[in-house]
PDB file with one MODEL, atoms N, CA, C and O in Angstrom:
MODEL        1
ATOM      1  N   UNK A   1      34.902 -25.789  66.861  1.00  0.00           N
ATOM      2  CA  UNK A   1      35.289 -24.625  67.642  1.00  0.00           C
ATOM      3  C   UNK A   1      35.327 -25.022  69.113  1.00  0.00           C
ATOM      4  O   UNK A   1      34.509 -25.791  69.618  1.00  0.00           O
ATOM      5  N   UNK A   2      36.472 -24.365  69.854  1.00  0.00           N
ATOM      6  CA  UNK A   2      36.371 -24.631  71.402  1.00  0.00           C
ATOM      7  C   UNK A   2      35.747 -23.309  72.184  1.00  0.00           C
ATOM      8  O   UNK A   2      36.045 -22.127  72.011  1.00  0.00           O
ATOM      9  N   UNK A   3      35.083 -23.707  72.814  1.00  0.00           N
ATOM     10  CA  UNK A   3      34.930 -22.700  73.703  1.00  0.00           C
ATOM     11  C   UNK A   3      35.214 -23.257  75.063  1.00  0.00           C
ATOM     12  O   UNK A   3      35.220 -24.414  75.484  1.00  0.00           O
ATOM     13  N   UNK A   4      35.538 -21.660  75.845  1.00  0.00           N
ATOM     14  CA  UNK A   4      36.477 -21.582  77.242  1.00  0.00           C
ATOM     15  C   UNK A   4      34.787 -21.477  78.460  1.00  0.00           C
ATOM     16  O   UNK A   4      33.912 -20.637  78.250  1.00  0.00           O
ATOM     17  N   UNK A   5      34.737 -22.153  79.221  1.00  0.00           N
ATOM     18  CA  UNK A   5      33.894 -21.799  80.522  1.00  0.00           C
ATOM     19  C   UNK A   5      34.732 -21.475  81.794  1.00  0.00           C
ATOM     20  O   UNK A   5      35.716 -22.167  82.056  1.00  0.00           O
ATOM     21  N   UNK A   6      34.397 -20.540  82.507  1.00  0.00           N
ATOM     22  CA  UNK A   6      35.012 -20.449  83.716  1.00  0.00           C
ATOM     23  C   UNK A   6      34.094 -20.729  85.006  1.00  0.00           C
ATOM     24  O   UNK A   6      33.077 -20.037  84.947  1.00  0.00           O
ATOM     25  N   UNK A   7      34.154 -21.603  86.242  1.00  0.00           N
ATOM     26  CA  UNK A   7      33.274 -22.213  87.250  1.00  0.00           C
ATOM     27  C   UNK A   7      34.296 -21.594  88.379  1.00  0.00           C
ATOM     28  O   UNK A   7      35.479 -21.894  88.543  1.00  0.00           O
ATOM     29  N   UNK A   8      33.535 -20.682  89.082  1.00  0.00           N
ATOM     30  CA  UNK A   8      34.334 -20.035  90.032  1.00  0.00           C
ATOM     31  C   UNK A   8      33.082 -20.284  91.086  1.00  0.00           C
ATOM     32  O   UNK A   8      31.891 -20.434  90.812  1.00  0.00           O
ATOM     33  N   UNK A   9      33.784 -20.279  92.483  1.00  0.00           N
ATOM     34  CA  UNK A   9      33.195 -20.874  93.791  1.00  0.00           C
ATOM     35  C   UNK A   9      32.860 -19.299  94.350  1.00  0.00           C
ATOM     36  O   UNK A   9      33.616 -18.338  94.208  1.00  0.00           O
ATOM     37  N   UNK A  10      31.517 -19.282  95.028  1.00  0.00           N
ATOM     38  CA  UNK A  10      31.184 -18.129  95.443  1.00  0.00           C
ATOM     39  C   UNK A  10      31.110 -18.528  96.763  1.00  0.00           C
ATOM     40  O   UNK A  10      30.234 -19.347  97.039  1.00  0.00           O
ATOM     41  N   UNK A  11      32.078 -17.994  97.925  1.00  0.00           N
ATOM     42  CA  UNK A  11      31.856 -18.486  99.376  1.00  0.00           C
ATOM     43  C   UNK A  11      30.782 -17.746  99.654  1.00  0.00           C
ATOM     44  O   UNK A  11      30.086 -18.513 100.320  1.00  0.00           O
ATOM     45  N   UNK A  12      30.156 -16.628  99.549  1.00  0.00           N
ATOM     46  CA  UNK A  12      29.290 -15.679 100.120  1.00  0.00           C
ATOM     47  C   UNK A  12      28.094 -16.962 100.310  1.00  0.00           C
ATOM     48  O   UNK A  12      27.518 -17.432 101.291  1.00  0.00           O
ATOM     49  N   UNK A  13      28.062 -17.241  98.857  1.00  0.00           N
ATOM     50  CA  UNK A  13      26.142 -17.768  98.084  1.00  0.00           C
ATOM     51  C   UNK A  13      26.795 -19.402  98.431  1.00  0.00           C
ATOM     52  O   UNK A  13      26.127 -20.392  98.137  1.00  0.00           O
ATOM     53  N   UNK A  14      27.771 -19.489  98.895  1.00  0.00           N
ATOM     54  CA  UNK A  14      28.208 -21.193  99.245  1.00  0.00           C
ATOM     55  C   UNK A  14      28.137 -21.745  97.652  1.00  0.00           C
ATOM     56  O   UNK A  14      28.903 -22.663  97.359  1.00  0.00           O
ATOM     57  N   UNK A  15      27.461 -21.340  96.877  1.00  0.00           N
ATOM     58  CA  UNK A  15      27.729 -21.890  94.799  1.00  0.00           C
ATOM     59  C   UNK A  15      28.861 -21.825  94.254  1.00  0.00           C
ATOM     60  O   UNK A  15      29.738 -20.995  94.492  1.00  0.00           O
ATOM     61  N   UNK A  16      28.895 -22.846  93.371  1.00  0.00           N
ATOM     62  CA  UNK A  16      29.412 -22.444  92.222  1.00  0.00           C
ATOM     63  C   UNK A  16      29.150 -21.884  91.062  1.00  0.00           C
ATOM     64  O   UNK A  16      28.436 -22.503  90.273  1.00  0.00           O
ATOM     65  N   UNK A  17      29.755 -20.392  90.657  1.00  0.00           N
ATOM     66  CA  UNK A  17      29.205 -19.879  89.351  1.00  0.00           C
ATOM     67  C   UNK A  17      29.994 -20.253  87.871  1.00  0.00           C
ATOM     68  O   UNK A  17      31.160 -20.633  87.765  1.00  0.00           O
ATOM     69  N   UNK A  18      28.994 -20.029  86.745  1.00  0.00           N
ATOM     70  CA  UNK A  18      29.695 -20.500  85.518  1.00  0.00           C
ATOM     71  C   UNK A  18      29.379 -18.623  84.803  1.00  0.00           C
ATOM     72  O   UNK A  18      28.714 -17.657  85.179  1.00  0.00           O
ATOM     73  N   UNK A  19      30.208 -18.898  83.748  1.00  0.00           N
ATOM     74  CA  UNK A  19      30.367 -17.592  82.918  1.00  0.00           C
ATOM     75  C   UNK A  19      31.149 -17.846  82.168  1.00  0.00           C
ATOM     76  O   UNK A  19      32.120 -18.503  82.542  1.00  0.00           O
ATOM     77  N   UNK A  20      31.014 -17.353  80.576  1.00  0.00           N
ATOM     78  CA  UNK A  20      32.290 -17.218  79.162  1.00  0.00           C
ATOM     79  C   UNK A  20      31.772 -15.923  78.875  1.00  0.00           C
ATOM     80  O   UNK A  20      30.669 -15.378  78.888  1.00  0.00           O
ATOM     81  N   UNK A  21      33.241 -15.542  78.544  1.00  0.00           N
ATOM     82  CA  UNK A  21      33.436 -14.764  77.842  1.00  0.00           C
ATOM     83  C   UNK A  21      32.793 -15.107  75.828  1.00  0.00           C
ATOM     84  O   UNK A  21      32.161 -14.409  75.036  1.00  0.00           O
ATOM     85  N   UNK A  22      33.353 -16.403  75.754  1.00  0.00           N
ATOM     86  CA  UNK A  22      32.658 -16.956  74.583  1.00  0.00           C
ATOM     87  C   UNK A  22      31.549 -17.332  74.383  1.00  0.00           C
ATOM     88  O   UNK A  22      31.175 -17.681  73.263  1.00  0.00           O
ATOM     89  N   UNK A  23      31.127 -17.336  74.972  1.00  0.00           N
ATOM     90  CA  UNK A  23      29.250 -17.951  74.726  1.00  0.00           C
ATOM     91  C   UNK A  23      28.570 -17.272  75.565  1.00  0.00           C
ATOM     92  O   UNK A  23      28.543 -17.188  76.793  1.00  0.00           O
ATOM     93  N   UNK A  24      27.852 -16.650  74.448  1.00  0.00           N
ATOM     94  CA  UNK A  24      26.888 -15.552  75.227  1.00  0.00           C
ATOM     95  C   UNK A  24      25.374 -16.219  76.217  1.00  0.00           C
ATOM     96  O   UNK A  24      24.733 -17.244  75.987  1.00  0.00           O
ATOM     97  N   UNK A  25      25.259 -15.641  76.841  1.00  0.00           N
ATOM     98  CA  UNK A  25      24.283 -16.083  77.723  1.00  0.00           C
ATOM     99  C   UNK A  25      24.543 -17.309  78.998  1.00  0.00           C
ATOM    100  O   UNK A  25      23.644 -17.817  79.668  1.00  0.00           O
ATOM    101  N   UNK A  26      25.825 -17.567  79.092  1.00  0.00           N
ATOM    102  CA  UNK A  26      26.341 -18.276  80.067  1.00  0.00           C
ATOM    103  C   UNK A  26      26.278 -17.773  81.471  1.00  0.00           C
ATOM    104  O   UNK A  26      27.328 -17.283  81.886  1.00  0.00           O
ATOM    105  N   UNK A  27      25.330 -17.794  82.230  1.00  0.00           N
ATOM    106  CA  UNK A  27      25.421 -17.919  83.536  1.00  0.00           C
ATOM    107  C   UNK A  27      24.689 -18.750  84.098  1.00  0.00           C
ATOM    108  O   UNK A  27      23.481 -18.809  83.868  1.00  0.00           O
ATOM    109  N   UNK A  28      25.304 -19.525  84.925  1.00  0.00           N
ATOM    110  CA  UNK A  28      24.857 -20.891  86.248  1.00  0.00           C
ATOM    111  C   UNK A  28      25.637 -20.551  87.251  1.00  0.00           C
ATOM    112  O   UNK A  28      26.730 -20.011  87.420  1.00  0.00           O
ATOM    113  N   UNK A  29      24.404 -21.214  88.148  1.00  0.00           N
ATOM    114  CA  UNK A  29      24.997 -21.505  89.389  1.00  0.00           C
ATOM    115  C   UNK A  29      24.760 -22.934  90.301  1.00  0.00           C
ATOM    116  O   UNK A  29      23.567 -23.208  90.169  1.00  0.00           O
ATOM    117  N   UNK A  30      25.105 -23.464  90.754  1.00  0.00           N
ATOM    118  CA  UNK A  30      25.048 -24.761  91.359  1.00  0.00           C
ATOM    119  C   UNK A  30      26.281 -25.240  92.649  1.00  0.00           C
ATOM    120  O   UNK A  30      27.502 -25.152  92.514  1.00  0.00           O
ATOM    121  N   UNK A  31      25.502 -25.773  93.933  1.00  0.00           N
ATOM    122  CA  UNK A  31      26.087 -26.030  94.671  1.00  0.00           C
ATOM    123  C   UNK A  31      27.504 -27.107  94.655  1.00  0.00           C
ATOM    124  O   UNK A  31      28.498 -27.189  95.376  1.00  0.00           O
ATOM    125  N   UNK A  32      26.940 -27.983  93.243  1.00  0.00           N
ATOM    126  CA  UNK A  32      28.540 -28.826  93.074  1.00  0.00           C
ATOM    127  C   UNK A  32      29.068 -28.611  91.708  1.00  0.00           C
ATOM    128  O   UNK A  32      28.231 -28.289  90.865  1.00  0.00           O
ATOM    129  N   UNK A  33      30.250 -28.724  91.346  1.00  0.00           N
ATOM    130  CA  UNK A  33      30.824 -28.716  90.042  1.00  0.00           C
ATOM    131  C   UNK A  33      30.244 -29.781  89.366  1.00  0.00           C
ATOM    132  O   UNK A  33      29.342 -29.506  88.574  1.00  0.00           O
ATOM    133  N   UNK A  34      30.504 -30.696  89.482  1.00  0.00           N
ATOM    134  CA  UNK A  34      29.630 -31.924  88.521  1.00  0.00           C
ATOM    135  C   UNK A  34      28.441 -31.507  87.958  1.00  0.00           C
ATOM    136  O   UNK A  34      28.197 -31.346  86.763  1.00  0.00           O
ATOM    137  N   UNK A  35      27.786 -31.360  88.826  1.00  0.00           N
ATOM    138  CA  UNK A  35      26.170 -31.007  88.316  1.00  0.00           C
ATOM    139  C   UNK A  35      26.416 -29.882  87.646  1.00  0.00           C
ATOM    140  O   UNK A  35      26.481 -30.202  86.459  1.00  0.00           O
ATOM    141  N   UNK A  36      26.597 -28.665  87.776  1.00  0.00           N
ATOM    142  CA  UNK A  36      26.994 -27.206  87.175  1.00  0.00           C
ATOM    143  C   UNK A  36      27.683 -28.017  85.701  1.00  0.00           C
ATOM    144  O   UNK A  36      26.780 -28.258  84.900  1.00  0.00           O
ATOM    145  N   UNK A  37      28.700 -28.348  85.342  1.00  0.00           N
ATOM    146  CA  UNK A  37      29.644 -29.513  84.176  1.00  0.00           C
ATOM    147  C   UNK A  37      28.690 -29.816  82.908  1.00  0.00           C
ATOM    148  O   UNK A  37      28.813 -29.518  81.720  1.00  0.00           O
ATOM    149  N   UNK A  38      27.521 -30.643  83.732  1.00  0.00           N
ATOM    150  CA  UNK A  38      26.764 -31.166  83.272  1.00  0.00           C
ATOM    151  C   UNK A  38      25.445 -30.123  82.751  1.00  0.00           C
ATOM    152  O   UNK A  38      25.342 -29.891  81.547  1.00  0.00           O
ATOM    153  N   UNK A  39      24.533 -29.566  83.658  1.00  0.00           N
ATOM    154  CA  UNK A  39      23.895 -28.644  83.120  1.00  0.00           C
ATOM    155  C   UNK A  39      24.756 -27.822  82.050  1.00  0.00           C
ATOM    156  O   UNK A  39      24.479 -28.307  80.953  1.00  0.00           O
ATOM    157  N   UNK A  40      25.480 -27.012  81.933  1.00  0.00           N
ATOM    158  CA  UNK A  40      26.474 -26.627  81.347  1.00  0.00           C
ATOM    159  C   UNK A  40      26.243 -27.186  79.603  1.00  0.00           C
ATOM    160  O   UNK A  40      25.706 -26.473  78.755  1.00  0.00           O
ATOM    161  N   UNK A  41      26.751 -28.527  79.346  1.00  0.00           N
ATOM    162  CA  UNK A  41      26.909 -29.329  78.552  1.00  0.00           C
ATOM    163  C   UNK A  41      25.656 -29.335  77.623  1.00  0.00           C
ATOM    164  O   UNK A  41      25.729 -29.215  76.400  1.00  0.00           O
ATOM    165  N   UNK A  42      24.478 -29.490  78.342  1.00  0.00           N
ATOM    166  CA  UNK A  42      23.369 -29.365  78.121  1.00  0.00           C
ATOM    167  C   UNK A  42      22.462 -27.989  77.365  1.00  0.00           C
ATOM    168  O   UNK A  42      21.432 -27.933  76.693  1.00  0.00           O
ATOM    169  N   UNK A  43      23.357 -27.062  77.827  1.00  0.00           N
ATOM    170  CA  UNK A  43      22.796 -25.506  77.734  1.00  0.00           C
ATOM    171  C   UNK A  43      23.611 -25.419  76.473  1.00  0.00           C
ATOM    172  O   UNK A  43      23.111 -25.061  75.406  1.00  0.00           O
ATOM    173  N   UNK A  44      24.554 -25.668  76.578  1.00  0.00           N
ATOM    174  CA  UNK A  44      25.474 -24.555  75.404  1.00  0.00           C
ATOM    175  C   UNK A  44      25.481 -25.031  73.806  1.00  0.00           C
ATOM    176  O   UNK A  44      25.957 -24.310  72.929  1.00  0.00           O
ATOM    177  N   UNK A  45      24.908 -26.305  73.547  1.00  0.00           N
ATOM    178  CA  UNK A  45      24.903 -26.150  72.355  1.00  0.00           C
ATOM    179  C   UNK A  45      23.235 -25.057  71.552  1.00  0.00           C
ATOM    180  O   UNK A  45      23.136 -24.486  70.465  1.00  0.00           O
ATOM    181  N   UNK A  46      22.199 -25.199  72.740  1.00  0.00           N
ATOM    182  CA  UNK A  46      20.868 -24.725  72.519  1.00  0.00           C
ATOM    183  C   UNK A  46      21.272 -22.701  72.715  1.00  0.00           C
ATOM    184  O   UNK A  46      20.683 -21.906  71.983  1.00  0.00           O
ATOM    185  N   UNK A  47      22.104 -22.309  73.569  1.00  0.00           N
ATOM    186  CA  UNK A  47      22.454 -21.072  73.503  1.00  0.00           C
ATOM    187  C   UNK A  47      23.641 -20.665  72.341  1.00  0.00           C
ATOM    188  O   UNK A  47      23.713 -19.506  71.933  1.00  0.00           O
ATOM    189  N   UNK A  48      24.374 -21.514  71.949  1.00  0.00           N
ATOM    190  CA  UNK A  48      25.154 -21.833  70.230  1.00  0.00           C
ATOM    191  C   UNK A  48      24.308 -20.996  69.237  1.00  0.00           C
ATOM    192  O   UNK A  48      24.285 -19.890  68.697  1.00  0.00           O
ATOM    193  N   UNK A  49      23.628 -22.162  69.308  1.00  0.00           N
ATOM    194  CA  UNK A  49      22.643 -22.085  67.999  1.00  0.00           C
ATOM    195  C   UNK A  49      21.433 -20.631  68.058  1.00  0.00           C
ATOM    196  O   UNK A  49      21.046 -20.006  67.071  1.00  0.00           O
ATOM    197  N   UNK A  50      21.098 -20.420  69.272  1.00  0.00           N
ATOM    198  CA  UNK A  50      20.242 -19.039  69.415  1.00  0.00           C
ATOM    199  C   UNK A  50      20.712 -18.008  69.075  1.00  0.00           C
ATOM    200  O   UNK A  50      20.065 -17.062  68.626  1.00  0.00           O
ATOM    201  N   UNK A  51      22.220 -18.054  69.284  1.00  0.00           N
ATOM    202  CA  UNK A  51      23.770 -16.920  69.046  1.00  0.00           C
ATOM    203  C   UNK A  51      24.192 -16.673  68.145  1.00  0.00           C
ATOM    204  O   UNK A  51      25.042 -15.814  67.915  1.00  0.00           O
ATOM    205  N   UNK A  52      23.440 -17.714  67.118  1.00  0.00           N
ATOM    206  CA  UNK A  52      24.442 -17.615  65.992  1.00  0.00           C
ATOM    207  C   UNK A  52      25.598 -18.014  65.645  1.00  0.00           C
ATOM    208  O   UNK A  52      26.121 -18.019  64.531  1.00  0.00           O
ATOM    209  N   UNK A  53      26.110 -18.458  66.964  1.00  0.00           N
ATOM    210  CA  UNK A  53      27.523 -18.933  67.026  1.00  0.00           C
ATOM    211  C   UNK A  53      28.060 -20.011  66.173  1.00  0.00           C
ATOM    212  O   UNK A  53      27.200 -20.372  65.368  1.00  0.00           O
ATOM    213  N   UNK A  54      29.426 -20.803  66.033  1.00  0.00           N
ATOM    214  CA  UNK A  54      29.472 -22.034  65.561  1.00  0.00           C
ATOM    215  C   UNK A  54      29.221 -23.170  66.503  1.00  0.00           C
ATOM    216  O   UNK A  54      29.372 -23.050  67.719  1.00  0.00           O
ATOM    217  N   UNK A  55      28.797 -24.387  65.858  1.00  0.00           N
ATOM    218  CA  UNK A  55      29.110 -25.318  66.940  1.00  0.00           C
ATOM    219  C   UNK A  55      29.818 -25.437  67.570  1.00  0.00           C
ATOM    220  O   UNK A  55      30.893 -24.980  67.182  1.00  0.00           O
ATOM    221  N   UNK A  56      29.819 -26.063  68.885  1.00  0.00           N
ATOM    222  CA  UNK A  56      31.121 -26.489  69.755  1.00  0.00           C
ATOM    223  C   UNK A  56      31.257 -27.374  69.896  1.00  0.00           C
ATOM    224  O   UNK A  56      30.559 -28.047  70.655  1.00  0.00           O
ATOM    225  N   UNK A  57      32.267 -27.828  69.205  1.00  0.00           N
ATOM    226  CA  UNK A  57      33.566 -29.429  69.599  1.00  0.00           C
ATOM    227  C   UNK A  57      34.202 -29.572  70.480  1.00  0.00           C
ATOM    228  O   UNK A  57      35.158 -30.348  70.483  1.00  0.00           O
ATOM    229  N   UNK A  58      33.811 -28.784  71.584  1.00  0.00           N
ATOM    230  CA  UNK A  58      35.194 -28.926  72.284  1.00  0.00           C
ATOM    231  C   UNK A  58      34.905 -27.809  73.684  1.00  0.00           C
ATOM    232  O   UNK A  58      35.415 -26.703  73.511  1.00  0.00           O
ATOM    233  N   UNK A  59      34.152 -27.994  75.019  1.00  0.00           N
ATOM    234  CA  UNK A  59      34.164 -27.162  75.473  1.00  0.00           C
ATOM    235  C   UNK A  59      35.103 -27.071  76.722  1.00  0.00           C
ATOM    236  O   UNK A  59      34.882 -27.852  77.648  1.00  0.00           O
ATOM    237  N   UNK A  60      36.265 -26.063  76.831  1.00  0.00           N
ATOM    238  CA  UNK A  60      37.472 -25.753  77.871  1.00  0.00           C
ATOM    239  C   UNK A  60      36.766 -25.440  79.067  1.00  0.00           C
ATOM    240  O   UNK A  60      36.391 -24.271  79.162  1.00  0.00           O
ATOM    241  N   UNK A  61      36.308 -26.769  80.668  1.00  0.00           N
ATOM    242  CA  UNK A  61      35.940 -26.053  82.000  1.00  0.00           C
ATOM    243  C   UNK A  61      37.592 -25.346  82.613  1.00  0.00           C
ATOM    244  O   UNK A  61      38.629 -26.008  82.583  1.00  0.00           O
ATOM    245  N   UNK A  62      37.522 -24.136  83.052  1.00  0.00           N
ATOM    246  CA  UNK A  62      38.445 -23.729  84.071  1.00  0.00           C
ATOM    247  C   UNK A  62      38.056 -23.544  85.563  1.00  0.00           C
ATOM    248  O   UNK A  62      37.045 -22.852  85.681  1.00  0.00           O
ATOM    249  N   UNK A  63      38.410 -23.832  86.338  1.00  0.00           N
ATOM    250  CA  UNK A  63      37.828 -24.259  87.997  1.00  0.00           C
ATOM    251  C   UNK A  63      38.790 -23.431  88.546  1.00  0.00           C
ATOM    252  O   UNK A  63      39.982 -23.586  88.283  1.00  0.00           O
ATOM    253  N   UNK A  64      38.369 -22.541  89.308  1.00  0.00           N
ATOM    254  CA  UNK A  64      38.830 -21.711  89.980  1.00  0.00           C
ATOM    255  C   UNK A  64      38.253 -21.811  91.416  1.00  0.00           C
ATOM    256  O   UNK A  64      37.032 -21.723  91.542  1.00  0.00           O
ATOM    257  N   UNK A  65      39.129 -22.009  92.635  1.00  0.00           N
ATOM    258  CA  UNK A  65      38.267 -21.700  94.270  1.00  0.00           C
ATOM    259  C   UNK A  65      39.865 -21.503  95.294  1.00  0.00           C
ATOM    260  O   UNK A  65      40.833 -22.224  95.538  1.00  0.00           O
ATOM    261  N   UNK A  66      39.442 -20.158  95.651  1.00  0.00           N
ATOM    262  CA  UNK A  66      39.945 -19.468  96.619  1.00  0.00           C
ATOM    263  C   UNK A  66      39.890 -19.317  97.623  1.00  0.00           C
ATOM    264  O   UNK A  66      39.121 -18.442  98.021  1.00  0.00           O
ATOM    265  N   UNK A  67      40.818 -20.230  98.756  1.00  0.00           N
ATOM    266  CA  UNK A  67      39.749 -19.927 100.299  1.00  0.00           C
ATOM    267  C   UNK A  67      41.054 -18.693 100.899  1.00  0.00           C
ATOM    268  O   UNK A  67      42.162 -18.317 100.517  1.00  0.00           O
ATOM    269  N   UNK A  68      40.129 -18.403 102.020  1.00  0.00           N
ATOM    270  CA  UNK A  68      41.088 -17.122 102.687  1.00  0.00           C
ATOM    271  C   UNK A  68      41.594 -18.144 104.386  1.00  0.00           C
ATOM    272  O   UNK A  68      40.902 -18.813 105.154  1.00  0.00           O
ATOM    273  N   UNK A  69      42.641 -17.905 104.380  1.00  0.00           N
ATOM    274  CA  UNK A  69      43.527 -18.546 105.378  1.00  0.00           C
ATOM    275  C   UNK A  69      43.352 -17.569 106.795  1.00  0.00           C
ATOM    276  O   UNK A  69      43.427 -16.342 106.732  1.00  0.00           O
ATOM    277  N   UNK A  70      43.101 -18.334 108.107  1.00  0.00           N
ATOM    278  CA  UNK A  70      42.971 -17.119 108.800  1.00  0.00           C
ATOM    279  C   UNK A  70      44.375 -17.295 109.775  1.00  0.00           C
ATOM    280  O   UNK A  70      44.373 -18.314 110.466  1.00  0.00           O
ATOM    281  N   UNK A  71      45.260 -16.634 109.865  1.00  0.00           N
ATOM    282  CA  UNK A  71      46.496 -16.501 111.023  1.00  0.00           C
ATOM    283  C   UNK A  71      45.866 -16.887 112.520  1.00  0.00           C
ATOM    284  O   UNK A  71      46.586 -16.859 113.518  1.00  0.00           O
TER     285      UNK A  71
ENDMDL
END
């Protein structure tokens, strides 16, 4: 099974946050993507298995960061 992660940049908190819609109990935060990637990797098969879920073969990062342009 694949599951989708999304790592979106929080300018407020200067982090990066993680969250799925597919895997319950997904939230991180971490100042670099790599590290966040990695913790990540680490977490989700142990929150899988607490879930009930199936294993994951396969997990989809999506990276999202938005800066605001000033005129």
């Amino acid at each position: 099974m694949e599951y989708t992660v999304q790592l979106q940049w929080d300018p407020e908190a200067a982090v990066w946050v993680a969250a799925s819609a597919d895997i319950i109990g997904v939230v991180m935060e971490s100042g670099s993507v790599d590290a966040l990637i990695e913790r990540i990797r680490y977490a989700v098969p142990e929150l899988l298995e607490l879930n009930n879920q199936a294993p994951a073969k396969a997990i989809c990062f999506k990276i999202e960061r938005y800066e605001r342009i000033s005129a």
